[in-house]
N, C-alpha and C positions, 0 to 999 in steps of 0.2 A: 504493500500500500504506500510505500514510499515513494514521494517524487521530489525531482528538483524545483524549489520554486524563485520565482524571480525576485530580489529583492524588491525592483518596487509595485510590488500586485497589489493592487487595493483590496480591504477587505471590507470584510461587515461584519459588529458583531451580533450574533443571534440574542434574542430576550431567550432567557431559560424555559419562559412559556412557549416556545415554539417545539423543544422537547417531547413536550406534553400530547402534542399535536397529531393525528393521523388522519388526513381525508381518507375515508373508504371507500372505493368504487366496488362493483359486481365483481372485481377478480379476486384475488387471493391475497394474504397479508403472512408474510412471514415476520420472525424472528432473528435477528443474526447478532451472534455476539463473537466480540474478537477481544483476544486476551495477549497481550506481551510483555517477557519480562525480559530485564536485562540485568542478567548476575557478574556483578565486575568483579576483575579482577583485583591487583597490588597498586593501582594508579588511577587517583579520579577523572572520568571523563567528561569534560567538556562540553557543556548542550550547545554551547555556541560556534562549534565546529561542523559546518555543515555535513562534513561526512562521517561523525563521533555517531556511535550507536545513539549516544541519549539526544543527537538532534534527529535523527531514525524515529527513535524511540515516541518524540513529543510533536513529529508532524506526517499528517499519516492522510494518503488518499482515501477521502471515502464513497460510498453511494452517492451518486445523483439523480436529479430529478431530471424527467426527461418523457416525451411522450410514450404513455401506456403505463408509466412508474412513477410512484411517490413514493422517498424515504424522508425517514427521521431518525434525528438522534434523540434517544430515547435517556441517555444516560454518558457520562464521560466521568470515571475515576482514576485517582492516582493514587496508590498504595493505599486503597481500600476508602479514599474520601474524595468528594467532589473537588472538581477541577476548572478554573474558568477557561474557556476556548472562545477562538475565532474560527470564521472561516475564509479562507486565500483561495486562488487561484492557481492551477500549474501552467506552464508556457499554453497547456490547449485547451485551458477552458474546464477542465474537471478541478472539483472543492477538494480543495486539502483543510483539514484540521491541523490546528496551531494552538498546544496547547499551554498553558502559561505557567512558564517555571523553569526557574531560572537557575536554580541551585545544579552543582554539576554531580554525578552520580560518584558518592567516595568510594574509595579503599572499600574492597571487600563488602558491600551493601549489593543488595537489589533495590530495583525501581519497577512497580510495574504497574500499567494499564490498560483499563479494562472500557470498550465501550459496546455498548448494544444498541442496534439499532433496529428499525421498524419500514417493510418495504412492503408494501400495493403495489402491487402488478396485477396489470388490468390491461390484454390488450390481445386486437386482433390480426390475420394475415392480410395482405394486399390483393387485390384480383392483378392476376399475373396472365397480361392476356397480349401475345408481339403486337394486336390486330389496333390495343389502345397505347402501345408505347411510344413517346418521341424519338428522334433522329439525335443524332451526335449536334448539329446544326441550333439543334428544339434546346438547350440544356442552356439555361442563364449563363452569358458571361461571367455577371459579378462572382454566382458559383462558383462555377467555373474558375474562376483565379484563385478561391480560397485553399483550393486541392493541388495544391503545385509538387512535382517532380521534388520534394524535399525532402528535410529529414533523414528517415532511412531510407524512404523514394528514392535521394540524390544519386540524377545518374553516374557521381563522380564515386559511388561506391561500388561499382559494377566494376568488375576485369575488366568485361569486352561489352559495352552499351548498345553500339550497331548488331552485337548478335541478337539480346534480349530483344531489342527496337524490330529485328527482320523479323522474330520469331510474333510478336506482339501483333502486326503485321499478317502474316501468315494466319493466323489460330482467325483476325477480324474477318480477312477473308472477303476484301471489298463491302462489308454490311453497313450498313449505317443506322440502323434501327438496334437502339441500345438494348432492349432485352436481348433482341438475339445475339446481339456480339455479347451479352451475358453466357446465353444457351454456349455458345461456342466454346465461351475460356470454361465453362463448368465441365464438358465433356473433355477439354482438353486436358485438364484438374485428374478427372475420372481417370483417362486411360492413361496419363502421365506418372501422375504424383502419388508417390505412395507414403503411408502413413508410419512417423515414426514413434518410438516406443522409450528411445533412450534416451531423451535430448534434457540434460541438465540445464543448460542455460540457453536464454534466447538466441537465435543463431539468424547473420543477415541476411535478406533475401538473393544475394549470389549465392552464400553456400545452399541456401533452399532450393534455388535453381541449376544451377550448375551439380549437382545431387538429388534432384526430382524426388524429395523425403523430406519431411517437418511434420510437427504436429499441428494442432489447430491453428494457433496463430501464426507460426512461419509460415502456414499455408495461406492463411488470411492475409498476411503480407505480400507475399506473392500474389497474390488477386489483386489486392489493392495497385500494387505496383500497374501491372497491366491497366486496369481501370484508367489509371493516372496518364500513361503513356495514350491512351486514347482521348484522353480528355473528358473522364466522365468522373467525376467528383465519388471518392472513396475513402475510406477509413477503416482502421480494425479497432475492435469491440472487446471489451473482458468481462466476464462476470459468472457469478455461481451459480450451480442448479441444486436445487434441492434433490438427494438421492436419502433418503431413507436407510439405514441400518449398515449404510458404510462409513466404517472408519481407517484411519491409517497415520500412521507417524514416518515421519523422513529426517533424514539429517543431511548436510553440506556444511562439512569443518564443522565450525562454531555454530551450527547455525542449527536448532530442534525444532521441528512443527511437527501439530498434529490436527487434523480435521475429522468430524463427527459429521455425517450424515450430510456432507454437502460436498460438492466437482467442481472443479472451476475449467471453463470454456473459454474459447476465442471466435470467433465469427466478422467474415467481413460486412461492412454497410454500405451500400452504394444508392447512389442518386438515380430514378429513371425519369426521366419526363413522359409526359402525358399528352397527347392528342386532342382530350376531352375536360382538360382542368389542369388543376397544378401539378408537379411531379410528387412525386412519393421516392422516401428514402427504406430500400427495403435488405433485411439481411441475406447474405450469402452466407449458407454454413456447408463447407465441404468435405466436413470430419463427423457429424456429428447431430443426424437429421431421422425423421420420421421414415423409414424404409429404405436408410441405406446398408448397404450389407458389405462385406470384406470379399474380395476373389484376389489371391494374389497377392492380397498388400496393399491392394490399393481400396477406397473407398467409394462405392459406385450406386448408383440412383436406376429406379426403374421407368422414370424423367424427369427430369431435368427441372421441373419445377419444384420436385421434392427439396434440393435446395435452398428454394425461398418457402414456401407455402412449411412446408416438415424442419424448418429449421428450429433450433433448440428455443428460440426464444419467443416461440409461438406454440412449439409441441409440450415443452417445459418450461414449470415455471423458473423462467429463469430472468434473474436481474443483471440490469446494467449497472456494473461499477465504475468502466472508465472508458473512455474514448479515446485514442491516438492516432492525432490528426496529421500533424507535423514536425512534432519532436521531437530528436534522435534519443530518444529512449533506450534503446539497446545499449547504444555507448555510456548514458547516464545511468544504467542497473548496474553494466563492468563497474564504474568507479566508485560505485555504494558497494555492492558486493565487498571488493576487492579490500573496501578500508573496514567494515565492519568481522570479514576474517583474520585479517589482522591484527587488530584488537583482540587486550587480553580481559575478553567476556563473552560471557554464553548469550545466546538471543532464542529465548523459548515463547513459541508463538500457538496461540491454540483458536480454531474455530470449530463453530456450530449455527448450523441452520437450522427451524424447527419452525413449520404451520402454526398460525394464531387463525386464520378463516380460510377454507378452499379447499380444493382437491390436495391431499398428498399421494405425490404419484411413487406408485410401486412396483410398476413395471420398467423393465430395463432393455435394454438391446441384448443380443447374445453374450455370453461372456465374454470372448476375448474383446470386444467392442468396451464394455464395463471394466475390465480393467485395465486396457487401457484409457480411459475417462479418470480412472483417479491415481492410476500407478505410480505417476511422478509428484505426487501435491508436494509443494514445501514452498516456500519464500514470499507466501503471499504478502504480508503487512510489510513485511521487508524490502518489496518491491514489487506488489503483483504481478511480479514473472512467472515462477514456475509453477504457483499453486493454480495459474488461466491455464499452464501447459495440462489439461485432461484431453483433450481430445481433437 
């Protein structure tokens, strides 16, 4: 849940009444609580050091609000007592918590906190029909600039640009009707890319490509990318699903997590314009949908709209926790990682998801699909990386 934030992001601070708070619509309302401690070691750490665990520790990505989802923070402590908080900005738009406290973690002490929070999810799929889609042409400029070739996009992160750009190209296939150059990169996805099971840390969209294997989001990255090169406004997505009666503990060096009865996913979003009204921004999920099935390794669809219509965050309840739109976040997890292993202290991180109103769903894909969805959980608060990597 860690991100970098800018020094000068404006914020706001919430009334504690707003805690208190949940609009419910007809859909479903979960529970989610997230616990971290950080056990130092011989040397007090520093909250004011942006990449010191206890500045980890005290600003942390949370849920946002977002159509089809309301969250709340329902509660914010620190070593078992209330804690005043703000909320900031990261470079893209997603709330980070900034918790207030200044003192740095001593010698041999723990620090830990604990927050719960309250999500509504309430939402339906999009009629996916090529006959009512826009053209590349149809897609707002102003959009249109907000999705630039950036970030991890930047073509200046690719070996070979012209190969990606020919292949990109290729897969479009002279179309101009944006669903279907969707339809096209989705089967190309299918018979290409196969799904991988091992991947500790996020990995960039060359090694995704040039290795035709990632899990959800390196594959979501990959989508996006192509999206991007066409010109059709894209992003990749993270957030948890409620699974029922799974748990699992992970470790990386320093670093313990464990999760009850929740997955965390990736999924891309993409912009379609419309013929008939405005566009609709709808998901792409290529790991991780209503009727897809494993042959080979790879994960494949019995059509192609099962990847919008069956996508997790329509078939499950599943919430968004972040959106990453344009900042190289991969490079800013390497250098939190990298200083938080270093440091001499443990970082014990623990979730749980749990139904307050709604369906709990207790149906799962085949096995090997199920484990791998939560085989790799770990580093979620730490940086919502690998605890998204399920599927």
């Amino acid at each position: 849940m860690l991100i970098w934030m800018e020094p000068d992001c404006d914020f706001m601070i919430l009334p504690a009444l707003v805690a208190l708070l949940l609009v419910q619509g007809s859909g479903s309302v979960y529970s989610y609580n997230l616990s971290i401690t950080v056990v130092n070691g011989g040397a007090a750490i520093d909250c004011a050091d942006e990449y010191s665990p206890c500045h980890a520790l005290l600003n942390q990505n949370i849920f946002k609000n977002s159509s089809g989802q309301t969250a709340v923070i329902e509660s914010v402590t620190m070593n078992g007592a209330d804690v005043p908080w703000e909320i900031k900005t990261d470079p893209d738009g997603n709330p980070v918590i900034k918790i207030i406290a200044a003192d740095p973690i001593l010698p041999n002490r723990n620090a830990t906190v604990v927050m719960r929070f309250r999500i509504n999810i309430d939402r339906s799929p999009p009629e996916v029909d090529p006959a009512l889609s826009g053209t590349l042409a149809e897609i707002p400029p102003q959009l249109k600039a907000m999705y630039p070739l950036t970030g991890i996009w930047d073509p200046s992160g690719l070996e070979d640009p012209d190969e990606v750009f020919g292949l990109a190209e290729s897969i479009r296939a002279g179309e101009d009707n944006v669903l279907l150059i969707l339809r096209n990169l989705m089967i190309w996805f299918e018979e290409n890319m196969v799904y991988s099971y091992n991947n500790t840390t996020p990995q960039t969209v060359w090694k995704t490509y040039k290795g035709l294997s990632g899990d959800c989001d390196d594959q979501a990255n990959l989508f996006v990318l192509f999206c991007r090169i066409y010109g059709i406004p894209a992003y990749t997505a993270i957030g948890p699903i409620y699974m029922p009666g799974e748990e699992r503990s992970d470790s990386d060096h320093n670093l313990h997590f464990h999760t009850k009865d929740v997955g965390w996913h990736g999924w891309a979003m993409v912009y379609v314009p419309s013929r008939v009204g405005d566009g609709n921004w709808v998901p792409v999920d290529l790991t991780y949908f209503q009727g897809g099935v494993q042959r080979g390794g790879h994960i494949v669809s019995a059509d192609w709209r099962q990847h919008i219509l069956g996508a997790a965050l329509y078939w499950r309840d599943t919430a968004v926790f972040i959106e990453y739109k344009n900042y190289d976040h991969i490079s800013e997890y390497a250098r939190m990682r990298d200083a938080i292993i270093s440091s001499d202290c443990l970082w014990v991180e623990s979730h749980q998801m749990s139904p307050v109103v709604g369906p709990a769903y207790a149906e799962f894909l085949s096995p090997p699909i199920l484990v791998a969805l939560v085989a790799s959980a770990a580093l979620l608060a730490f940086s919502a990386w690998i605890l998204w990597r399920r599927r």
